[in-house]
N, C-alpha and C positions, 0 to 999 in steps of 0.2 A: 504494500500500500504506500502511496507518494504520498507526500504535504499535503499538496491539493485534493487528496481524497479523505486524507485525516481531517482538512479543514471543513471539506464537506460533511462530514459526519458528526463533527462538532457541534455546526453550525443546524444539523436536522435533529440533534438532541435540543439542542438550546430552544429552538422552535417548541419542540414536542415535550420540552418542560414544562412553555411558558402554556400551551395549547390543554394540557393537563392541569395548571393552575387554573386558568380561566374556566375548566370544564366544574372545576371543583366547589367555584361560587355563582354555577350555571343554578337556577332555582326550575325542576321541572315537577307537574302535575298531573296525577293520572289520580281517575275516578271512576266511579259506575255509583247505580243503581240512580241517576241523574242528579248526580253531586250528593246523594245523602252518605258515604265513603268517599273522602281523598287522603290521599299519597301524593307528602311532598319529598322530594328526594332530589339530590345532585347532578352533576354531569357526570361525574363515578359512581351514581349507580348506590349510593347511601342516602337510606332511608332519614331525612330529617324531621317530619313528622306523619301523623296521621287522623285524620278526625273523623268520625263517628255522629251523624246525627242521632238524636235520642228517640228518633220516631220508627228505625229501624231496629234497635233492638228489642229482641223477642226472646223473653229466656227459654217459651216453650219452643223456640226454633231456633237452637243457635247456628245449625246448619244456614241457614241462610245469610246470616250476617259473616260467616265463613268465607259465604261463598262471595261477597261482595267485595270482601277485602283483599279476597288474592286475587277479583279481576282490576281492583284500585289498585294492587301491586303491578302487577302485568302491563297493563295499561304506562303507569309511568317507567317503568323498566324499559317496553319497546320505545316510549317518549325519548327517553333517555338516551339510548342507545343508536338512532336516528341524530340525537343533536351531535352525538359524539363522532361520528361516521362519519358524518358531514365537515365538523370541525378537520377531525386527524384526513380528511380526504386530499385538501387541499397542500395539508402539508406534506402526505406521503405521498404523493402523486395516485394514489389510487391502489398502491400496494396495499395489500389486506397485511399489516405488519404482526404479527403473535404476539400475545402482553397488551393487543394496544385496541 
């Protein structure tokens, strides 16, 4: 490897550092059951919050409110995961890079 490819690779870290900060104070929101479950979560994909309105829980059914919350997870997970592709797209030229 030359200078000039070490500088390039320097230079796609520094990128894909700064590209991973900015993902980390990205704020994204996934929901169901028409907003009465949301999922606030990152650009990396951590859960920051979660809220529950009080008119879906059902103690005789907590299947249901189960089932709301892991499509309020899902939901913002594939959000998530869209904004982050997008971001790392441009700076990896389109390489699908592992880890990333």
């Amino acid at each position: 490897m030359n200078l000039s490819q070490i500088n390039q690779a320097r230079q796609l870290k520094a990128r894909l550092n700064k590209a991973q900060q900015e993902l980390s104070q990205t704020i994204i929101e996934g929901s169901s059951g028409k907003g009465d479950v949301k999922v606030v979560m990152d650009g990396q994909q951590r859960v920051q919050s979660i809220a529950i309105s009080p008119g879906v829980i059902d103690p005789a059914n907590p299947g249901q409110l189960e089932k709301l919350v892991l499509t309020a997870v899902s939901d913002a997970i594939t959000k998530s995961q869209k904004v982050s592709i997008n971001k790392l797209k441009g700076i990896t030229g389109g390489f699908n890079l592992p880890g990333l």
